[in-house]
MARLO-985216 format. One record per residue (C-alpha): residue number from 1; residue in one letter; x, z, y. Coordinates in nm, 4 decimals. Example, Ala and Ser with C-alpha at 12.3 -4.5 7.8 and 13.67 -1.06 7.14 Angstrom:
<recs>
  dovex  kolti        c1        c3        c2
      1      A    1.2300    0.7800   -0.4500
      2      S    1.3670    0.7140   -0.1060
</recs>
This chain:
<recs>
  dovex  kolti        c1        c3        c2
      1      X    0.1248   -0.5250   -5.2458
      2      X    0.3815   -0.7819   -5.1577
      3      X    0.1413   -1.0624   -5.2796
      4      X   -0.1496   -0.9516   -5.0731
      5      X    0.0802   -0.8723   -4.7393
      6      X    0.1666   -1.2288   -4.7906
      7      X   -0.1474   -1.3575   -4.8432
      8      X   -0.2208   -1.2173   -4.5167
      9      X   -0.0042   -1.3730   -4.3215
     10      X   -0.0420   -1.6725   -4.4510
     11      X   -0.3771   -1.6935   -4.3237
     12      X   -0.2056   -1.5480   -3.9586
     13      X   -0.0113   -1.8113   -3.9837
     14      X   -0.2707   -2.1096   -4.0517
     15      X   -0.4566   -1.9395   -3.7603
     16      X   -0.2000   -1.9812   -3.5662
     17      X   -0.0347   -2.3085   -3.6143
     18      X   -0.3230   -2.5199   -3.6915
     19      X   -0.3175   -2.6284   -3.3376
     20      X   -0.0031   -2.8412   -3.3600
     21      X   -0.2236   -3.0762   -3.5681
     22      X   -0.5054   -3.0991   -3.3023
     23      X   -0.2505   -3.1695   -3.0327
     24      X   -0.3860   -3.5815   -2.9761
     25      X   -0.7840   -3.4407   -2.9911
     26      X   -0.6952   -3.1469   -2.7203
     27      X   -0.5348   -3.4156   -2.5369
     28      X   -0.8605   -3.6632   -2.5470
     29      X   -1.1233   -3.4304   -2.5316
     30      X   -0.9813   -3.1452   -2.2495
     31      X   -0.7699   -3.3919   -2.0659
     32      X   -0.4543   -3.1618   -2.1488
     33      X   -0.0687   -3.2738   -2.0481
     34      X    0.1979   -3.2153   -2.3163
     35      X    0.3048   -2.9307   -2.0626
     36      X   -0.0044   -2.7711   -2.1006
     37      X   -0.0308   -2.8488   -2.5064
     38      X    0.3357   -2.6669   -2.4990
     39      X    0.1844   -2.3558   -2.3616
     40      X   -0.1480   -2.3165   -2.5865
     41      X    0.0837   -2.3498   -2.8561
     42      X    0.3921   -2.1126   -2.7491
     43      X    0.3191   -1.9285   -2.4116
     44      X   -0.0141   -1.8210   -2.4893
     45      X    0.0073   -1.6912   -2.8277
     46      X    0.3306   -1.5812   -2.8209
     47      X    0.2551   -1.3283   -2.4340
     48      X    0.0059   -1.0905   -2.6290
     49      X    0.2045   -1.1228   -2.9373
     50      X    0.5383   -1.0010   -2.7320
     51      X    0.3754   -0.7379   -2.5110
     52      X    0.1828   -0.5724   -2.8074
     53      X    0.4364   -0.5955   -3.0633
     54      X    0.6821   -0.3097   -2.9061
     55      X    0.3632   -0.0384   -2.8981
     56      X    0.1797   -0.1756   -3.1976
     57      X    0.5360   -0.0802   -3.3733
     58      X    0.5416    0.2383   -3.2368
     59      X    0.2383    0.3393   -3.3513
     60      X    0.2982    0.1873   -3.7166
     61      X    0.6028    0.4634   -3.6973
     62      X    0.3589    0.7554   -3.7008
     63      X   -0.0036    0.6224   -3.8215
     64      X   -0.1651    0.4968   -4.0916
     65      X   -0.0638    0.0858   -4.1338
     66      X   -0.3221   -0.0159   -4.3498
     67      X   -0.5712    0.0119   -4.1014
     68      X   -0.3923   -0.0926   -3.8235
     69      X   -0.3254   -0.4317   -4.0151
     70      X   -0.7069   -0.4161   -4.1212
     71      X   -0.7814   -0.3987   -3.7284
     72      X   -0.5448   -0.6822   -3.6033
     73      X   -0.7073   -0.9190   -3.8617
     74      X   -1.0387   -0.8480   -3.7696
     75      X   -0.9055   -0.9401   -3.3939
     76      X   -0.7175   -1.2426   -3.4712
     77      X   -0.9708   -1.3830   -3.6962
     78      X   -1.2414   -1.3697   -3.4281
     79      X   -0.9876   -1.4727   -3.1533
     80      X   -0.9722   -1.7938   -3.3796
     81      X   -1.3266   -1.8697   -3.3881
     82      X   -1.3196   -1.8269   -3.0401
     83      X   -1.0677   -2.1021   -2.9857
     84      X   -1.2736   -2.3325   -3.1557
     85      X   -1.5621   -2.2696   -2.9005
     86      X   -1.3832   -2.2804   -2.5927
     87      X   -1.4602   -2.5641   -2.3221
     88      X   -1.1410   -2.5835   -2.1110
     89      X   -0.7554   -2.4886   -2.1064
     90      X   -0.8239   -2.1371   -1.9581
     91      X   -1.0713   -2.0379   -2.2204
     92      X   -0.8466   -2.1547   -2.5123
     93      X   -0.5568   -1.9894   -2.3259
     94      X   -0.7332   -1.6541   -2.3141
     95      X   -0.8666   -1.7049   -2.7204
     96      X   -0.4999   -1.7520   -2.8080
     97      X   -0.3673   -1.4729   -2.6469
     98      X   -0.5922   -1.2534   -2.8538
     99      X   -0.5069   -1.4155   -3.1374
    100      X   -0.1483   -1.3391   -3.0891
    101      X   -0.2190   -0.9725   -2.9629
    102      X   -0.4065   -0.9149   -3.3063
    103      X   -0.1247   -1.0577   -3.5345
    104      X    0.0915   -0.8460   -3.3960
    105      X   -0.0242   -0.5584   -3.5978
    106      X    0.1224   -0.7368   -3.9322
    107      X    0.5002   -0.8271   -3.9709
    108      X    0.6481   -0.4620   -3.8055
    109      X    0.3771   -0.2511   -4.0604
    110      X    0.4580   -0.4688   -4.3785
    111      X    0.8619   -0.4401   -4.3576
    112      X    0.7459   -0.0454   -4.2918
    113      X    0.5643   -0.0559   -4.5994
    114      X    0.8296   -0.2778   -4.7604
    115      X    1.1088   -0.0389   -4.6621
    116      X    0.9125    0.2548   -4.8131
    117      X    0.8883    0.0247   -5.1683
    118      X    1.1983   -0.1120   -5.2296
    119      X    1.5856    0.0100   -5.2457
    120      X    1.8097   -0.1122   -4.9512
    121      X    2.0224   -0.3512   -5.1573
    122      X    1.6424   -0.4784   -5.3175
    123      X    1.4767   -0.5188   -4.9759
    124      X    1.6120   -0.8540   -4.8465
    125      X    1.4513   -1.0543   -5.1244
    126      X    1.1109   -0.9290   -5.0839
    127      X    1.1446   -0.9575   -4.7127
    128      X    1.2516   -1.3108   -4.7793
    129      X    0.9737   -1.3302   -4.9799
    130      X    0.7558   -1.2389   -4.7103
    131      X    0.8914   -1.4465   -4.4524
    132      X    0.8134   -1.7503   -4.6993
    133      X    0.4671   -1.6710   -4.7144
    134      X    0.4613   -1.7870   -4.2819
    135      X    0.5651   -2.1377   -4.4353
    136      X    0.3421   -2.1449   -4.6728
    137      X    0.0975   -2.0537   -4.4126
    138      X    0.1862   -2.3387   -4.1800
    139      X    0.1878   -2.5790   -4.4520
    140      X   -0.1018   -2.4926   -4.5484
    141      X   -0.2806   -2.5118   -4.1894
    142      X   -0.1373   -2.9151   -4.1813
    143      X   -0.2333   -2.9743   -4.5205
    144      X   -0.5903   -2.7973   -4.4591
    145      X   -0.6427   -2.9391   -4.1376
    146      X   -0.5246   -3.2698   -4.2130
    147      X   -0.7753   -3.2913   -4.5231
    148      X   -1.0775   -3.1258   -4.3008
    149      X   -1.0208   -3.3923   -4.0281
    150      X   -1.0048   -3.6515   -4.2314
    151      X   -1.3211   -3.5454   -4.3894
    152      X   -1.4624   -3.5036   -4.0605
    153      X   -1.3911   -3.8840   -3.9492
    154      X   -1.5492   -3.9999   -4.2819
    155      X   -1.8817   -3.8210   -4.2790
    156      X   -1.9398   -3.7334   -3.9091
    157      X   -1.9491   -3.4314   -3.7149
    158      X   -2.0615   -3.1027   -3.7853
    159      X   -2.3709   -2.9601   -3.6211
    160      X   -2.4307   -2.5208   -3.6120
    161      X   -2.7491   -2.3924   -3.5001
    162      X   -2.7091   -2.2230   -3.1497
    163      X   -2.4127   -2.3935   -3.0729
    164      X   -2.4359   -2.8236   -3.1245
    165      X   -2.2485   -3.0235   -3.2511
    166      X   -1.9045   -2.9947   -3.2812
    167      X   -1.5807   -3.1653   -3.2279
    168      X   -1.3160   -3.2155   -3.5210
    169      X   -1.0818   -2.9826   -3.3062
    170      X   -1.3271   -2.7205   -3.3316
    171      X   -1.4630   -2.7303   -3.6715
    172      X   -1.0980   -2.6841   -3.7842
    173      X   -1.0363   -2.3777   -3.5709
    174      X   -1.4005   -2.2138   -3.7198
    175      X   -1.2717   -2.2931   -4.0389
    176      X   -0.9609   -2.1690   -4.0102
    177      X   -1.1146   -1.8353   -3.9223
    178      X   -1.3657   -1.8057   -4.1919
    179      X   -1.0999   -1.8559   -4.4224
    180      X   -0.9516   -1.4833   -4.2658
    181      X   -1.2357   -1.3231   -4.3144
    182      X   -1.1630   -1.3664   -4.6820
    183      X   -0.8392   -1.2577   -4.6926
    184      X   -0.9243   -0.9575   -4.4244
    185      X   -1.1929   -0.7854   -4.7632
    186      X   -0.8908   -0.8686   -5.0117
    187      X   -0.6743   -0.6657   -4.8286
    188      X   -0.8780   -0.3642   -4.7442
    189      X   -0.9858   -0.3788   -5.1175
    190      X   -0.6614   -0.4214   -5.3193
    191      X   -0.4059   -0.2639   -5.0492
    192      X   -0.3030    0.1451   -5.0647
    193      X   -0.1130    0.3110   -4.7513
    194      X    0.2433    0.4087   -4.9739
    195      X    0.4391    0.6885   -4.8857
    196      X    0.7036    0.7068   -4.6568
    197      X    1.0199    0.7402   -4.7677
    198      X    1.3962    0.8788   -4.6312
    199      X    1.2788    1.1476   -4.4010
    200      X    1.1518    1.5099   -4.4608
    201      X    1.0087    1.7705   -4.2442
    202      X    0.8164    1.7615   -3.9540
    203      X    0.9117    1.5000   -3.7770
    204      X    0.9041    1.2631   -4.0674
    205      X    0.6023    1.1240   -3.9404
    206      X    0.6967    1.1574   -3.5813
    207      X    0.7257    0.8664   -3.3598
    208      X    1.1528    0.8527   -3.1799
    209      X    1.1749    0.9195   -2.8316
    210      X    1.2236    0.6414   -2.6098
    211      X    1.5837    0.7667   -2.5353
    212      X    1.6637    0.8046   -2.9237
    213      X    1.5715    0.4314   -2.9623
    214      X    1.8006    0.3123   -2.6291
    215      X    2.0592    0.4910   -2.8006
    216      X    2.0693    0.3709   -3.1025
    217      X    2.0275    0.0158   -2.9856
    218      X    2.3499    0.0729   -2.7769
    219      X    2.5225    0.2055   -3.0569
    220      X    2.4927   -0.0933   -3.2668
    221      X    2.3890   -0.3438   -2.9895
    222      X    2.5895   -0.6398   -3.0750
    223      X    2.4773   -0.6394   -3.4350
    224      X    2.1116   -0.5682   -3.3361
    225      X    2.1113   -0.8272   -3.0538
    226      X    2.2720   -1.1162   -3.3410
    227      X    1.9552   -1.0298   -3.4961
    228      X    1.7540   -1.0190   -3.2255
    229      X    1.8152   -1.2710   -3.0415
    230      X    2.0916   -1.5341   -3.2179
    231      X    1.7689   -1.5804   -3.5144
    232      X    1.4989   -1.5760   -3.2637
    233      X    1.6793   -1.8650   -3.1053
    234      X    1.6446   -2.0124   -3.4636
    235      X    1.3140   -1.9565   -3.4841
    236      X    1.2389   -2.1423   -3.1519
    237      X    1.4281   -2.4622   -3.2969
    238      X    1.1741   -2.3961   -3.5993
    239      X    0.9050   -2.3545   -3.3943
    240      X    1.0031   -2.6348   -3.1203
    241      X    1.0302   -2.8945   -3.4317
    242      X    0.7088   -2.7801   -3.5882
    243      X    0.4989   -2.7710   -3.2826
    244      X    0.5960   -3.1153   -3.2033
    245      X    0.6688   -3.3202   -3.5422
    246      X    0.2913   -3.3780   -3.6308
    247      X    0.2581   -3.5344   -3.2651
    248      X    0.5683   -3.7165   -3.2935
    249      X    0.4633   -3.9082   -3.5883
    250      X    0.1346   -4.0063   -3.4247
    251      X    0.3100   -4.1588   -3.1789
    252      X    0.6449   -4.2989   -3.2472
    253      X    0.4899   -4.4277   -3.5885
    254      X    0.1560   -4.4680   -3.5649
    255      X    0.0493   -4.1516   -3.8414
    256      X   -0.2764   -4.0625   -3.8147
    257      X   -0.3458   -3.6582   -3.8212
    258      X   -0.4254   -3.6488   -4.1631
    259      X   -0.0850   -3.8608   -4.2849
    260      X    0.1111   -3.6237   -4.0454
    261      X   -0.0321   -3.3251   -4.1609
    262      X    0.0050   -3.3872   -4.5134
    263      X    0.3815   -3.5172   -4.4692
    264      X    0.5069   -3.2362   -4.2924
    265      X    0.2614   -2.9487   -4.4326
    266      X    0.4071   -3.0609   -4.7541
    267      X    0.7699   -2.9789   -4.6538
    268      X    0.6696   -2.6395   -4.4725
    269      X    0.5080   -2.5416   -4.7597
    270      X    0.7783   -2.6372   -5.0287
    271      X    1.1150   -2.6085   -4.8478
    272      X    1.0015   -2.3532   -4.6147
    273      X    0.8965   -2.1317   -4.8641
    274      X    1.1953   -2.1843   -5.0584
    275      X    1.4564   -2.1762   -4.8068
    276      X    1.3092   -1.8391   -4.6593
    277      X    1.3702   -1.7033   -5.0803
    278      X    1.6850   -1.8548   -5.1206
    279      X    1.7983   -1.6641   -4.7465
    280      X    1.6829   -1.3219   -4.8895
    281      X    1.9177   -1.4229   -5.1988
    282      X    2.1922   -1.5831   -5.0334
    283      X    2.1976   -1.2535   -4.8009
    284      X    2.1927   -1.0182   -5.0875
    285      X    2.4963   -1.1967   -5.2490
    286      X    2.7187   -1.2245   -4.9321
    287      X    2.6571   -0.8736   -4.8602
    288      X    2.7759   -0.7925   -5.2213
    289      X    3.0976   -0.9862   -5.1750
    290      X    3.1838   -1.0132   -4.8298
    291      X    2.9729   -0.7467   -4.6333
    292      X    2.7188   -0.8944   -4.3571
    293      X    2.5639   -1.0607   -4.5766
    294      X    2.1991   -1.1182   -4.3585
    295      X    2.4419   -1.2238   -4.0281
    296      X    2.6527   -1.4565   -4.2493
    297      X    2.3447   -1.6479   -4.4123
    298      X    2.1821   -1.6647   -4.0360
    299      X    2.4960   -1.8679   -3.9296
    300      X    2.4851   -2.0676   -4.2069
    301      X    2.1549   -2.1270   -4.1465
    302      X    2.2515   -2.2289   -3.8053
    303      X    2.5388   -2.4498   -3.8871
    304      X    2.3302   -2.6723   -4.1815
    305      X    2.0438   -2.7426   -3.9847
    306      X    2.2158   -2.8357   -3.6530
    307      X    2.3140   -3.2420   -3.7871
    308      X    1.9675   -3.2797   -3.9947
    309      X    1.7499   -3.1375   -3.6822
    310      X    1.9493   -3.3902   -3.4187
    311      X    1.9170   -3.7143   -3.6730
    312      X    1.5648   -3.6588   -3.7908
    313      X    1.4227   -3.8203   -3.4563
    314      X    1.6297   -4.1231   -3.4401
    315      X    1.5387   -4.2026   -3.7955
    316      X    1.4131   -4.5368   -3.7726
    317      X    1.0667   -4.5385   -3.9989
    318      X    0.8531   -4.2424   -4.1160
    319      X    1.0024   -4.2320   -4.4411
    320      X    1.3508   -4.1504   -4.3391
    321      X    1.1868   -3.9021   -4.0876
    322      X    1.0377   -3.7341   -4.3993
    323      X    1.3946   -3.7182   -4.6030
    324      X    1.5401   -3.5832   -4.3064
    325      X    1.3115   -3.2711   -4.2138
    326      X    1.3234   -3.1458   -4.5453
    327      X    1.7352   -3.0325   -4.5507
    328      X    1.5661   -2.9503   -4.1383
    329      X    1.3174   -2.7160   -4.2845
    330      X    1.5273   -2.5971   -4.5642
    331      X    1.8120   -2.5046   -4.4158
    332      X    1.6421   -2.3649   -4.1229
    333      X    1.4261   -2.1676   -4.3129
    334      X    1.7281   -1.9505   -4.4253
    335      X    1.7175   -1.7286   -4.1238
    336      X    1.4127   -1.5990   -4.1667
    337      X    1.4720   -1.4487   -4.4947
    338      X    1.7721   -1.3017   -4.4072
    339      X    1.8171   -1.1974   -4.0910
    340      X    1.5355   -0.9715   -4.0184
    341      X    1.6034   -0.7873   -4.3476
    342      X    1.8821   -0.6304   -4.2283
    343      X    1.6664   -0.4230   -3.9547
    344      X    1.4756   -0.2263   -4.2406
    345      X    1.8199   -0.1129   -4.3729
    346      X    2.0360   -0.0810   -4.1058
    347      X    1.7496    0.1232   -3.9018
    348      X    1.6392    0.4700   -3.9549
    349      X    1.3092    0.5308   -4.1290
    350      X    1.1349    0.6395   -3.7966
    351      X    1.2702    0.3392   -3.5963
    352      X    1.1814    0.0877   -3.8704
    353      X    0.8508   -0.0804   -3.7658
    354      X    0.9664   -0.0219   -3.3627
    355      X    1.2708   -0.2371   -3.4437
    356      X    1.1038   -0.4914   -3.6374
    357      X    0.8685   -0.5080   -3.3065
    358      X    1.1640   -0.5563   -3.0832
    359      X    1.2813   -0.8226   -3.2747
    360      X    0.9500   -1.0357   -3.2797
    361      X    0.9380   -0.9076   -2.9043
    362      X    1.2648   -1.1392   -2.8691
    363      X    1.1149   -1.3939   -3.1294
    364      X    0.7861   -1.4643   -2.9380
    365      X    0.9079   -1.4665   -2.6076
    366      X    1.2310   -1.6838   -2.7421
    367      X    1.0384   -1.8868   -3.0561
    368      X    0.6936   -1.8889   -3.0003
    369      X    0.6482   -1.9332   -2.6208
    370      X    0.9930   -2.1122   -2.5613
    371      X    1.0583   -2.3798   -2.8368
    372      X    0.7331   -2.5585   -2.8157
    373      X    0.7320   -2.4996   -2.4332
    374      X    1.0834   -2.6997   -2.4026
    375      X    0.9923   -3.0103   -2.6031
    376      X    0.6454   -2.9844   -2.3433
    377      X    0.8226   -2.9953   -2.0316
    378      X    1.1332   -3.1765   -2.1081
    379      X    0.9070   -3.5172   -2.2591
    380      X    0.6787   -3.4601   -1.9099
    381      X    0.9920   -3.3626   -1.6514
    382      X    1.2525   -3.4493   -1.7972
    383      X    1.2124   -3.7631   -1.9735
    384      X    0.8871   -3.8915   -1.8358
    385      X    0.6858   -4.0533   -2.0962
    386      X    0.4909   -3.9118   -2.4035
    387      X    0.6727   -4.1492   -2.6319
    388      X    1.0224   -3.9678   -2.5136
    389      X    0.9168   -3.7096   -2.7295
    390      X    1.1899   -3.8503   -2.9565
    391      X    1.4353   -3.7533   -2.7275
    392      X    1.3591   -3.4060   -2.6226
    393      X    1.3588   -3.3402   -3.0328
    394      X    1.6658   -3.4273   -3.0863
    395      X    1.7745   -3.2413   -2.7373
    396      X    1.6012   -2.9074   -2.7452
    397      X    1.6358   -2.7647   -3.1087
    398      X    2.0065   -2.9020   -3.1071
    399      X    2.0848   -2.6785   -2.7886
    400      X    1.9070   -2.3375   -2.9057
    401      X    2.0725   -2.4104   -3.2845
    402      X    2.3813   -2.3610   -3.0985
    403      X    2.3151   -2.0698   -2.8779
    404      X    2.1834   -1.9204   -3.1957
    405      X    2.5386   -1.9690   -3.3686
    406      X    2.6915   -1.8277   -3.0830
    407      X    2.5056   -1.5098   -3.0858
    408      X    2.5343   -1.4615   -3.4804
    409      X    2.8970   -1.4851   -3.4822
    410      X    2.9393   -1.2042   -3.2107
    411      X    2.7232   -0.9822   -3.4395
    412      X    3.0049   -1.0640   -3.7289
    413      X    3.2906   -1.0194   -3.5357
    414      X    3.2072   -0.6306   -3.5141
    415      X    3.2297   -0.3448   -3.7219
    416      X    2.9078   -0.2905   -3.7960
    417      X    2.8067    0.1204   -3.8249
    418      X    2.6151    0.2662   -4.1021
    419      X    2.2764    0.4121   -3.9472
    420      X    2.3404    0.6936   -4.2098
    421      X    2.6801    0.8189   -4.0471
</recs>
């Protein structure tokens, strides 16, 4: 089950981030700013995503979560194709807003489902497991979309009946969504709704009251809100470095797409994946020996990536860029497969999946929408030039790094409470 949840989202995850390779041909061929790039690749995904997340959770409390996940693929996957059909900024606005609304349905059901498979002091590693698979996924939508542009510029375009010929940009976002539909039969084929486990009676399957859930949060809020927000802010310095770095080496070193994708889809897809297992580990151990173990492994997380993520855009040639973004990658990767975890088991089983929403909630609005967003409008605003893109790398993910230390060391500081007691 793990395998498959992952192999879903790594296909959300191509889906989603194969657009930070087509930055340069949405520029050309829609006459797009680096403002407005910023927001097709944060704001608009990452509005649905946020507003759906919170109720989508809810409802993966007290339904069935296979087939809500079997419905949000079905969504996402045609919100894709749609992307690679639209004409202008609105329409691809609008196309990845559904996309986001439709992924939604996956991460809160699957660390349900996880929860209900795995002991407490087992479930970081398969949630860091999990997380891994979103690297793998946005490797693998460089590496893809590299090699299918590339293609593209060798034997011409592609030409559907009913709808012309189309643009490289396009044929990458079709194919990124047939690729989905693959993935969307495996699931519904191979995947079994698994009991729910840690609650009996009636209300086992009931969904909190709003006023449970408020309380609870207050309760524990400054260990909740390290999680919530300190490694959201690390996910936007993820997400700010990944949205940008194809584009970066395009311009400051003269890439072309397919060298960029396959440089840096190469080190999301090995030290990604690997740092997001080696969090879920590190996180088990810490919590073994010194208690806090997902908060702990957040802030190192933090703390390691802060020098590699400031030097990595000075680096004077593309190699030394390369060397540099993977400790970047590596270290930031960390976070993600241990701070989440700790929601599953510090939550009650009924406030699982809800929880897990208000975190992504956080991580959209904060990640998503904000990190790529920054790097937009600080290169336009702030320091006037496309090529200053070097600058507002080293500036943004540096700042929210910090912020993001900040918040995880408040959540240490405290006692945290047992959601048992």
């Amino acid at each position: 089950m793990v395998a498959v949840l992952c192999a879903c989202s790594v296909v959300s995850f191509i889906d989603r981030q194969i657009i930070s390779l087509l930055v340069e041909d949405l520029r050309r061929d829609l006459g797009l700013s680096d403002t407005a790039i910023g927001l097709l690749q944060g704001l608009s995904f990452a509005l649905f995503y946020a507003v759906c997340a919170v109720p989508l959770g809810r409802l993966a409390d007290a339904s069935n979560r296979k087939r809500l996940i079997a419905a949000g693929m079905c969504v996402w996957s045609g919100a894709t194709a749609l992307c690679g059909l639209a004409g202008n900024f609105v329409q691809l606005f609008c196309a990845r807003m559904l996309v986001g609304a439709g992924e939604a349905t996956l991460t809160p059901s699957t660390y349900s489902m996880l929860a209900d498979l795995f002991r407490p002091t087992r479930l970081a590693l398969p949630c860091g497991v999990y997380a891994g698979s979103s690297f793998v996924g946005s490797g693998m939508a460089l590496l893809l979309g590299g090699m299918i542009l590339g293609y593209l510029a060798q034997s011409g375009p592609v030409v559907l009946p009913g709808i012309g010929e189309l643009r490289n940009w396009q044929a990458a976002f079709l194919g990124a969504a047939l690729l989905s539909s693959v993935v969307i039969v495996l699931f519904v084929v191979t995947i079994d709704e698994p009991v729910r486990r840690g609650l009996q009676g009636p209300r086992a399957d009931s969904r909190p009251p709003l006023r449970e859930l408020v309380a609870f949060y207050r309760a524990n809020r400054r260990t909740l809100n390290a999680v919530v927000f300190g490694v959201s802010l690390l996910g936007a310095a993820q997400f700010a470095i990944g949205a940008w770095a194809p584009a970066y080496f395009m311009r400051l070193h003269g890439w072309s797409a397919a060298q960029a994708g396959t440089a840096y889809g190469s080190i999301l897809l090995a030290c990604g994946t690997a740092g997001s297992i080696a969090g879920g580990w590190l996180a088990a151990r810490l919590e073994a020996s010194r208690g806090k173990g997902h908060l702990r492994a957040a802030l190192v997380s933090a703390l390691a990536t802060l020098p590699f993520a400031m030097a990595f855009p000075l680096a004077p040639n593309g190699s030394w860029v390369v060397a540099l973004l993977v400790p970047t990658v590596f270290f930031g990767s960390l976070s993600l497969g241990a701070g989440p975890a700790l929601i599953p088991v510090f939550a009650p089983p009924r406030m699982r999946a809800v929880l897990i929403a208000a975190y992504l909630f956080a991580a959209s609005l904060l990640g998503q929408a904000m990190g790529p967003a920054l790097v937009g409008l600080s290169t336009d605003y702030l320091f006037g030039a496309p090529a200053r893109v070097r600058e507002s790398l080293v500036l943004v993910p540096a700042t929210l790094l910090i912020l993001a230390a900040l918040f995880l060391w408040s959540g240490i500081r405290v006692k945290r409470r047992s959601a048992v007691s």
